[in-house]
Residue frames relative to the residue before (quaternion, step in Angstrom):
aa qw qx qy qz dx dy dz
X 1.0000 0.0000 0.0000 0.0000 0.00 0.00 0.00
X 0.4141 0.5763 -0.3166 0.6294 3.76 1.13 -0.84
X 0.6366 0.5473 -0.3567 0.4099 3.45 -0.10 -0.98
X 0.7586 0.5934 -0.0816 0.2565 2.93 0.05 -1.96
X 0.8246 0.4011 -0.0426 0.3967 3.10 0.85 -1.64
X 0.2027 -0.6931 0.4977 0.4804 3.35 2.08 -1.28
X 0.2659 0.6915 -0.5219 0.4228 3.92 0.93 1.13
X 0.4160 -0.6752 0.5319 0.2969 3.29 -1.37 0.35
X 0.4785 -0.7196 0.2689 0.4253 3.42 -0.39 0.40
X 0.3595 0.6340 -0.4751 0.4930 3.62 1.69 -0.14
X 0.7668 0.4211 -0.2577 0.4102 3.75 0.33 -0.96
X 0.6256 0.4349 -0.3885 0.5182 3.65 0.86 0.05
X 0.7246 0.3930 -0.2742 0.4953 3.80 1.22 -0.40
X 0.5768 0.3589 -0.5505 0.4852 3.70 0.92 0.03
X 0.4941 0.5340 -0.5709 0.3805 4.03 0.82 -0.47
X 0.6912 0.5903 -0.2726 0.3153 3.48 0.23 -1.92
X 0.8718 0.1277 -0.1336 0.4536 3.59 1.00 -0.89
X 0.5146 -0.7103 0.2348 0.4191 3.22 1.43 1.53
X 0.2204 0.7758 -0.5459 0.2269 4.01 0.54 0.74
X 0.7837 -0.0189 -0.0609 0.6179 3.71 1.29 -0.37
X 0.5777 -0.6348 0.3683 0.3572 3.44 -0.95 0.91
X 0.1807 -0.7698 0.5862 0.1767 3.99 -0.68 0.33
X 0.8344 -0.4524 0.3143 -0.0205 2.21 -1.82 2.01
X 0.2159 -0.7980 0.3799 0.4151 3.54 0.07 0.33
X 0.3595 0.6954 -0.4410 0.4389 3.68 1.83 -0.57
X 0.8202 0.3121 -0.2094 0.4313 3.65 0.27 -1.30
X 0.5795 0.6054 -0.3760 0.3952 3.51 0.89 -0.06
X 0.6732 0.3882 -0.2306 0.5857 3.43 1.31 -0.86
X 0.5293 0.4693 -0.4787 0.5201 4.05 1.00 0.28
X 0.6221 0.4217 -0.4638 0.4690 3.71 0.36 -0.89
X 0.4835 0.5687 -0.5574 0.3635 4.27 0.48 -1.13
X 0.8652 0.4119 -0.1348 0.2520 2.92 0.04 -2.05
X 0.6344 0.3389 -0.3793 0.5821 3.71 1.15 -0.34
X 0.6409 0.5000 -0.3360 0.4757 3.53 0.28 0.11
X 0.2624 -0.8616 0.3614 0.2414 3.36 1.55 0.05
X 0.2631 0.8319 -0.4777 0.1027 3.74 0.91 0.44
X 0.7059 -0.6035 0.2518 0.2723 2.96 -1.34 0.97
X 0.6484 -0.5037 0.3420 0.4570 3.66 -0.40 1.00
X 0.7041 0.5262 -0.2460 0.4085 3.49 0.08 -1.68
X 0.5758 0.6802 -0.2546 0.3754 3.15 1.12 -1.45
X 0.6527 0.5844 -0.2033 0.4371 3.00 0.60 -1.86
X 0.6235 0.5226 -0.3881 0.4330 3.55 -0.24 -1.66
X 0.8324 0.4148 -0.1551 0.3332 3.84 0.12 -1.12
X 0.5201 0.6036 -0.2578 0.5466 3.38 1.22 -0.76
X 0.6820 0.5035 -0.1480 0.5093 3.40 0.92 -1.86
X 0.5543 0.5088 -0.4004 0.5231 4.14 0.86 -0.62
X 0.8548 0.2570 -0.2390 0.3824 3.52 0.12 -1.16
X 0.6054 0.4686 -0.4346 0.4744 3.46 0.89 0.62
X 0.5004 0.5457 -0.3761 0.5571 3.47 1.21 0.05
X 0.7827 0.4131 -0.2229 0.4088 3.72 0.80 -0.81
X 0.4122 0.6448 -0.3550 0.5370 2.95 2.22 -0.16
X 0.6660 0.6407 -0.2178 0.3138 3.08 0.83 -1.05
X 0.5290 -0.4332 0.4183 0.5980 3.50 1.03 -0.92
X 0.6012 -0.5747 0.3942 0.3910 3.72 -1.52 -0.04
X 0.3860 -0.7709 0.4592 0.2144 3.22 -1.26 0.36
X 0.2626 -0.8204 0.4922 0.1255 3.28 -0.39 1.08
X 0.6306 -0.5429 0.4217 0.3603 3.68 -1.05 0.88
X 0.8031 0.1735 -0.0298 0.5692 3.62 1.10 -1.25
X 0.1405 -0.8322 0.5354 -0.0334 3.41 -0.14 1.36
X 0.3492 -0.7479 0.5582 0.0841 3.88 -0.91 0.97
X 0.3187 -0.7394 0.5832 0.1075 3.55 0.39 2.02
X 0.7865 0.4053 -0.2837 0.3697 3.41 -0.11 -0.68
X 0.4640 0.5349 -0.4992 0.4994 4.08 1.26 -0.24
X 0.8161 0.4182 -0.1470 0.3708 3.03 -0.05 -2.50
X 0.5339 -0.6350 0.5231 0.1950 3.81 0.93 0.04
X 0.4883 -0.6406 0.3526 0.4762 4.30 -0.67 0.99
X 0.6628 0.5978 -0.3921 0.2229 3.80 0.80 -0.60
X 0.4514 0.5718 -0.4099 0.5488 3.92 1.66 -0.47
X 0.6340 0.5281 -0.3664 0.4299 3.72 1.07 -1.53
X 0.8706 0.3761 -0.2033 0.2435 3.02 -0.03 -0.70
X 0.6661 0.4159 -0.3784 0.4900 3.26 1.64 0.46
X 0.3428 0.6851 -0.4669 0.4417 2.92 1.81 0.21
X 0.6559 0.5701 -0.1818 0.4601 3.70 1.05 -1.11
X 0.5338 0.5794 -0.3036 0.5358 3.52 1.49 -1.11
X 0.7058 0.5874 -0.2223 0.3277 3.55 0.54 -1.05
X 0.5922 0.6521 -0.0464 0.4712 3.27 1.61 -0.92
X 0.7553 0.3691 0.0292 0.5407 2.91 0.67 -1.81
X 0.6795 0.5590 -0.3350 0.3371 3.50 0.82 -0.29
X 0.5142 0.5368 -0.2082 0.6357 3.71 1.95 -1.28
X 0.8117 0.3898 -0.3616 0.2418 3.58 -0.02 -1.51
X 0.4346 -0.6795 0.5493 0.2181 3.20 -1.82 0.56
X 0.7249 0.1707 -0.0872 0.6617 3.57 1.07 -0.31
X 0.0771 -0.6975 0.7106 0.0503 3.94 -1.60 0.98
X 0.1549 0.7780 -0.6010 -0.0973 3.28 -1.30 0.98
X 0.2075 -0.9128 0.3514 -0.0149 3.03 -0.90 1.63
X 0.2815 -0.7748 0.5648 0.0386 3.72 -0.80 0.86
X 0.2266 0.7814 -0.5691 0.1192 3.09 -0.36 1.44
X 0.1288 -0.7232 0.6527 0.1854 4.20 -0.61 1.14
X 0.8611 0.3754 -0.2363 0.2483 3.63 -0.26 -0.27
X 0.7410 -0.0523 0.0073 0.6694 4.07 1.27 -0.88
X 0.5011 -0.8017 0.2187 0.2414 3.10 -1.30 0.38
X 0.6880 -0.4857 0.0277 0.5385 3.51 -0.17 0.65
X 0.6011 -0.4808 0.4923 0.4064 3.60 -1.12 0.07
X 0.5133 0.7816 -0.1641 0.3140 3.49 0.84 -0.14
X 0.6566 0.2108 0.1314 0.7122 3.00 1.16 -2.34
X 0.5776 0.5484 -0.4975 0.3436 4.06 0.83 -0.14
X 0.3949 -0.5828 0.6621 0.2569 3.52 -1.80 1.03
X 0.8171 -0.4508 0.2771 0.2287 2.60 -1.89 0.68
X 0.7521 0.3946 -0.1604 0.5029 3.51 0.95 -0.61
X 0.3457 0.6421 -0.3681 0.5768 3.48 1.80 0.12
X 0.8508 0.4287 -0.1685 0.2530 2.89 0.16 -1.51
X 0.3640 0.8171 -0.1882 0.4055 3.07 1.86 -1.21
X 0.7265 0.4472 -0.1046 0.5111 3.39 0.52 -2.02
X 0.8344 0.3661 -0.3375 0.2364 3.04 0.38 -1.27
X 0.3818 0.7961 -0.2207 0.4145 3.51 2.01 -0.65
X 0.6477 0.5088 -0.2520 0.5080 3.39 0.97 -1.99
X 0.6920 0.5479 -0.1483 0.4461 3.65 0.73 -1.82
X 0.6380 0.2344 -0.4185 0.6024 3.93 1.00 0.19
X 0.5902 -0.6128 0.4489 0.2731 4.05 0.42 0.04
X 0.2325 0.7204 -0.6392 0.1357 3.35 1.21 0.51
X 0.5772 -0.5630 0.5326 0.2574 3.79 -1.68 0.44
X 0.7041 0.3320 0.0079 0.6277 3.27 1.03 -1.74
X 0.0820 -0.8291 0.5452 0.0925 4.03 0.02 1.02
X 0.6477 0.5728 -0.2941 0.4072 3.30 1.05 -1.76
X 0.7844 0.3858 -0.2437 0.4201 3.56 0.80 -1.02
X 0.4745 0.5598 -0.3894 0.5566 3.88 1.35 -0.96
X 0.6464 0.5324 -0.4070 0.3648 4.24 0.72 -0.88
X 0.8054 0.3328 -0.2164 0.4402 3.21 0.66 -1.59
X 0.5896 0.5139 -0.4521 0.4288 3.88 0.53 0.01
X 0.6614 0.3419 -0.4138 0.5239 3.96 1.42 -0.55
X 0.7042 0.3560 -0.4889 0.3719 4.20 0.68 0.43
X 0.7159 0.3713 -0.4866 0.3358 3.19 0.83 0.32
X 0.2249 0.7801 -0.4194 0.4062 2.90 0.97 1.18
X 0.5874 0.5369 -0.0719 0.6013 3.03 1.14 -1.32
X 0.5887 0.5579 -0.3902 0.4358 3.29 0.95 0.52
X 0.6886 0.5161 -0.2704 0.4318 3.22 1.33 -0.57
X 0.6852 0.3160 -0.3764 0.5375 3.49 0.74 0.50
X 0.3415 0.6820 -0.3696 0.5306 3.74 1.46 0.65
X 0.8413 0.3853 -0.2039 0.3198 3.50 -0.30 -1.73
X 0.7903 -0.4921 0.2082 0.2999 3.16 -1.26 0.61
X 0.6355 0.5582 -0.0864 0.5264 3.33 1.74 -1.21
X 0.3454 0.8778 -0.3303 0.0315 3.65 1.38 -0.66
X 0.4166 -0.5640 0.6393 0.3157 3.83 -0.75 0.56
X 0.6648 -0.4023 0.5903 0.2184 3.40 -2.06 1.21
X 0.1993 0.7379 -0.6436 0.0398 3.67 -1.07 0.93
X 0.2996 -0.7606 0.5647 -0.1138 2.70 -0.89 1.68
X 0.3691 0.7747 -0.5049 0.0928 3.67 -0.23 0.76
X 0.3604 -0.4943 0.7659 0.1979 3.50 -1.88 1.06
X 0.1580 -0.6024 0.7669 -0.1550 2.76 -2.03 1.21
X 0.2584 -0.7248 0.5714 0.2853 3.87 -0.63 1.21
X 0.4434 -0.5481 0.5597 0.4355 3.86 -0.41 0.05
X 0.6140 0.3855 -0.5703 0.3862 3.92 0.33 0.54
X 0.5326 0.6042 -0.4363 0.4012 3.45 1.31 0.08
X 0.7428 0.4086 -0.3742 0.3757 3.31 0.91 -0.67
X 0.6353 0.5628 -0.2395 0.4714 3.82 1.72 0.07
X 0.4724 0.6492 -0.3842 0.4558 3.29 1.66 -0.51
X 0.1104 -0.8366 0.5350 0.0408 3.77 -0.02 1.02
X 0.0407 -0.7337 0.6770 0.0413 3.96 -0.50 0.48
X 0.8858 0.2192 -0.1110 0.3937 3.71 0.88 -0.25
X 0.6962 -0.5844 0.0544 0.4133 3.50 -0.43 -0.01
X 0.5141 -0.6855 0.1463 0.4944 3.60 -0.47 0.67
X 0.6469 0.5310 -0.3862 0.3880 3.53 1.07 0.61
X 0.3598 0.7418 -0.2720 0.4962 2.95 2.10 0.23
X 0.5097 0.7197 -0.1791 0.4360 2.70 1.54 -1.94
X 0.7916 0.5876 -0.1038 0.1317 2.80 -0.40 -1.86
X 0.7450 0.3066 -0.0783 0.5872 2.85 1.65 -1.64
X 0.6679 0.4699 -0.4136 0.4026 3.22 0.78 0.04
X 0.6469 0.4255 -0.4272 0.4669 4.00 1.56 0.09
X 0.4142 0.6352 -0.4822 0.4386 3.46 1.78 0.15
X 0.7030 0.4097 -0.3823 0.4380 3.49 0.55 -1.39
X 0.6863 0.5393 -0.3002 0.3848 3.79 0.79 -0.81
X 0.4932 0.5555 -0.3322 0.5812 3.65 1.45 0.16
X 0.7090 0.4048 -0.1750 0.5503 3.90 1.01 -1.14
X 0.6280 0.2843 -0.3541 0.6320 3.92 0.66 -0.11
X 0.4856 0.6641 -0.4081 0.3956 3.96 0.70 0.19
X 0.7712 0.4635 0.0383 0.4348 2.83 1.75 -0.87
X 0.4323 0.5377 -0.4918 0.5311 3.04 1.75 0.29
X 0.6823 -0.5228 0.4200 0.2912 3.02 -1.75 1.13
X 0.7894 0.2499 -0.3174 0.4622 4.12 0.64 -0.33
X 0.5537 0.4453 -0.3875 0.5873 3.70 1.06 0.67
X 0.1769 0.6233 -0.7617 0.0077 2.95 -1.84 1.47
X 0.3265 -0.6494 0.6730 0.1372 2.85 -1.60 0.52
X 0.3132 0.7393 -0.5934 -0.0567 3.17 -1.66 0.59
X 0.5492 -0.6359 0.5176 0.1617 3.30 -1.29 1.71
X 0.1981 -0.7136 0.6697 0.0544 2.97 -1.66 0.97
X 0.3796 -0.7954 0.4149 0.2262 3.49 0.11 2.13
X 0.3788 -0.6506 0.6043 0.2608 3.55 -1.17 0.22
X 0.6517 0.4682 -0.3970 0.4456 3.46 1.10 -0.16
X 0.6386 0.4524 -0.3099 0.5399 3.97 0.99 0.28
X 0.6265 -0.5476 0.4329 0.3469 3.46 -1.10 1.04
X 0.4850 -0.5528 0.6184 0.2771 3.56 -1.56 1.52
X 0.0100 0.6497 -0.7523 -0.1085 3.70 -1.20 0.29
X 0.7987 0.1911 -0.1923 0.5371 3.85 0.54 0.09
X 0.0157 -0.5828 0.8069 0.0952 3.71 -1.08 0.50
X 0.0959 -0.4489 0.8766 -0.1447 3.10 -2.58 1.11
X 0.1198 -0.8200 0.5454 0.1257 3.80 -0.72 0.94
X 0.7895 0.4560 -0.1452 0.3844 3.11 1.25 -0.28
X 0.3194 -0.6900 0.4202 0.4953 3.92 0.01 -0.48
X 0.0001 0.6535 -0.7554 0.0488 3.67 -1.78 0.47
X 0.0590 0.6076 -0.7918 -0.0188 3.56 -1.40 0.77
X 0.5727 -0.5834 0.5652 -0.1104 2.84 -1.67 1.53
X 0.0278 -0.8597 0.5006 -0.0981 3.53 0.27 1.48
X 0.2015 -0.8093 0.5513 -0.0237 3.82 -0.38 1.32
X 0.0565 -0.8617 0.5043 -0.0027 3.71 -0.84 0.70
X 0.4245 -0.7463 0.4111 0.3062 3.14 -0.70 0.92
X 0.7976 0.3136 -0.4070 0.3159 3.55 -1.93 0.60
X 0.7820 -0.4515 0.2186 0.3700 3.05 1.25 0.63
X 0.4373 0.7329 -0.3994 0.3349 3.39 1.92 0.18
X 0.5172 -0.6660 0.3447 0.4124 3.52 -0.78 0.77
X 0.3569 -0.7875 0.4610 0.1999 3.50 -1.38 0.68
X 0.2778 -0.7616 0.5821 0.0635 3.58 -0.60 1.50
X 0.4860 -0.6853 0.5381 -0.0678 2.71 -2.09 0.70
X 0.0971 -0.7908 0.6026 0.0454 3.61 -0.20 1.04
X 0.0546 -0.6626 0.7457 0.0435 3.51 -1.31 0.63
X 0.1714 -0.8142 0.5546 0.0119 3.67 -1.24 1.17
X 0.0422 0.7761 -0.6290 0.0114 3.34 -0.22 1.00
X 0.7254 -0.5679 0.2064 0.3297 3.41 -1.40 0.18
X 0.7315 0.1803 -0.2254 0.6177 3.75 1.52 0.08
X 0.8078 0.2360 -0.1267 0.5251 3.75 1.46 -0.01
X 0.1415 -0.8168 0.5593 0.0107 2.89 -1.21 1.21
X 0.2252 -0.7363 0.6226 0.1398 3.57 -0.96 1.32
X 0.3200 -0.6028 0.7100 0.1734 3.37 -1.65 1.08
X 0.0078 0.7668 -0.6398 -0.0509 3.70 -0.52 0.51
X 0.3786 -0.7095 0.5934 -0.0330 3.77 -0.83 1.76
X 0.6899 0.5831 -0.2916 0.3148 3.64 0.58 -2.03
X 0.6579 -0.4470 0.5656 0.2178 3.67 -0.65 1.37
X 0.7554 0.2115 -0.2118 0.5830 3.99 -0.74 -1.35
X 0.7951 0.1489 -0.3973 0.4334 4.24 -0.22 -0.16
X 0.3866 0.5470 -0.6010 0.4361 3.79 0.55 0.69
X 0.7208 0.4394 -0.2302 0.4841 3.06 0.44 -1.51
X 0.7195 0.3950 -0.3876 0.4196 3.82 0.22 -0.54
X 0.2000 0.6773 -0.4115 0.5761 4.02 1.79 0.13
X 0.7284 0.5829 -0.2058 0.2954 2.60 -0.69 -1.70
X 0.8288 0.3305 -0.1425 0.4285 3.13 -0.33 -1.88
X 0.6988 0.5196 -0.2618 0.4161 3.67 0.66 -1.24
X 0.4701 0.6362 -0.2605 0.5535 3.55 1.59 -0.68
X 0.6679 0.4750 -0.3380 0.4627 3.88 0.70 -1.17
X 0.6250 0.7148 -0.0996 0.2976 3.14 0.66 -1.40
X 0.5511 0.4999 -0.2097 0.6344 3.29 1.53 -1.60
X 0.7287 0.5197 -0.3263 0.3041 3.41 0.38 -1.53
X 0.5231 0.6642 -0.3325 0.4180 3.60 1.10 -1.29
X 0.9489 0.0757 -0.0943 0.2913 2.99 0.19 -1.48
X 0.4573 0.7280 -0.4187 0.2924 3.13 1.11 1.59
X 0.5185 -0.7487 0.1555 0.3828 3.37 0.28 0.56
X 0.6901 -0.5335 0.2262 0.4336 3.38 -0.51 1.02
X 0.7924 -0.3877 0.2497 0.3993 3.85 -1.47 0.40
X 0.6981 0.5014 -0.2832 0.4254 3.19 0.90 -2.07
X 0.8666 0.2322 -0.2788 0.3425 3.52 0.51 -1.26
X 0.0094 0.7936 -0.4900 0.3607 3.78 1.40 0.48
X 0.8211 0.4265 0.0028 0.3793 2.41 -0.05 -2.45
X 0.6678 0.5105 -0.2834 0.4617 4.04 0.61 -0.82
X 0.6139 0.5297 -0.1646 0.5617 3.42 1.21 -0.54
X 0.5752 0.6601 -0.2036 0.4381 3.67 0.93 -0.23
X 0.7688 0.3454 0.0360 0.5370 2.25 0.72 -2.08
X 0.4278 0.6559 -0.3643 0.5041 3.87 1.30 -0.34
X 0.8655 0.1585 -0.0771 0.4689 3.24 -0.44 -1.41
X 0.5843 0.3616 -0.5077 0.5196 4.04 0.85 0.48
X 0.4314 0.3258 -0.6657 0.5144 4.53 1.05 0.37
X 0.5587 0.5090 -0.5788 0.3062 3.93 0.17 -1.12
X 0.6956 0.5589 -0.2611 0.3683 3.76 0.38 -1.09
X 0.6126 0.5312 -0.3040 0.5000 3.47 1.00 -1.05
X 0.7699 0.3535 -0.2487 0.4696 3.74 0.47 -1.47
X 0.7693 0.2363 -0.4558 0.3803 3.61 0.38 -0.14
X 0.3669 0.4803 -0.6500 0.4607 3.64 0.57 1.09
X 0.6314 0.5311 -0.4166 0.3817 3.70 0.78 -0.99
X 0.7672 0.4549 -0.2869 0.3494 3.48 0.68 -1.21
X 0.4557 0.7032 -0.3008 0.4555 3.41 1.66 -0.80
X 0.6744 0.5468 -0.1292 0.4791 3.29 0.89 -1.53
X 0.6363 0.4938 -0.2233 0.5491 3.82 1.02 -1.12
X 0.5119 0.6964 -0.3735 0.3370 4.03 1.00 -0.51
């Protein structure tokens, strides 16, 4: 199991014989190498969260630091059978290359990068693995121009985001800037669905707080504003043509940069 995970084996036996409380990051890795049953999971994954401390509806990114965030996110993503995401400004943690991510990490002030780095790529496992949840994401086309790195940085990181576009449970779709807004959302939120009928909750991500949202009437009002986004983004094929556009735009002005 050590093996498995890239753990020491001391650290799989103080978990194994409750000597130190587990992480909620490392709880949801043992699920998954241990291949437990989804349902399973969802429940296992509650009572380590409650191990954890309470959750508050409105959580202070910037107290608890990106590593609490991000197992707050682990927790989520691990149960759900379907993700729908809304992003106007970077791109998810999800579809970001290493060196994307990097920047974007440094640029929120994390304390602990190396570690705040690897907990946001193995992320990016969950729309990978064999078992994967439906992702569904809108993307404003300033997301795909918002640049935090170089434009050969760029480039490869809307290439790699063109090739995970393509896995059979992942779409993407861009909302051109050249076509009339018929919806505004100012903020991101991905929409987190569960199987057997469990109720489906709502994250909302602002830049130092995040709101878990439970209440039935603001799921549903999610939901609806989500559809909307989706409508008026432009189908897969051209999605895709648009990607892949403005990440040659990226490629040649490293070339031309480079030619200076």
């Amino acid at each position: 199991m050590a093996e498995r995970l890239g753990w020491s084996q001391s650290k799989v036996s103080r978990i194994e014989a409750a000597r130190t409380r587990s992480e909620l990051e490392d709880v949801a890795a043992l699920l998954e190498a241990l291949e437990v049953p989804v349902a399973l999971r969802a429940d296992l994954l509650t009572l380590a969260e409650e191990a954890a401390g309470p959750a508050e509806a409105w959580r202070n990114s910037s107290r608890v630091g990106l590593t609490r965030r991000q197992q707050d996110f682990i927790n989520s993503e691990a149960s759900a059978s379907r993700l729908r995401h809304y992003q106007p400004v970077l791109l998810p943690g999800y579809l970001q290359t290493p060196e994307y991510a990097r920047r974007v990490i440094e640029l929120a002030g994390s304390k602990d990068v190396e570690r705040a780095l690897s907990m946001r790529l193995a992320r990016g496992a969950v729309v990978r693995r064999s078992d994967a949840p439906r992702y569904e994401v809108v993307l404003l086309e300033t997301v795909l121009r918002w640049r935090p790195v170089a434009p050969d940085l760029m480039a490869a990181q809307l290439f790699a985001l063109e090739e995970v576009a393509r896995r059979r449970n992942v779409e993407v779709r861009v909302v051109s800037l050249d076509d009339e807004q018929s919806v505004f959302v100012q903020h991101p939120f991905v929409l987190y669905d569960f199987p057997a009928g469990a109720p489906s909750e709502v994250l909302v991500e602002t830049t130092r707080t995040d709101l878990r949202l439970t209440d039935e009437a603001d799921v549903t009002a999610y939901a609806g504003w989500f559809n909307r986004l989706w409508r008026a983004g432009l189908p897969r094929k051209q999605s895709m043509m648009l990607i892949r556009t403005v990440a040659q735009q990226m490629h040649d002005q490293h070339k031309s940069m480079e030619g200076r």
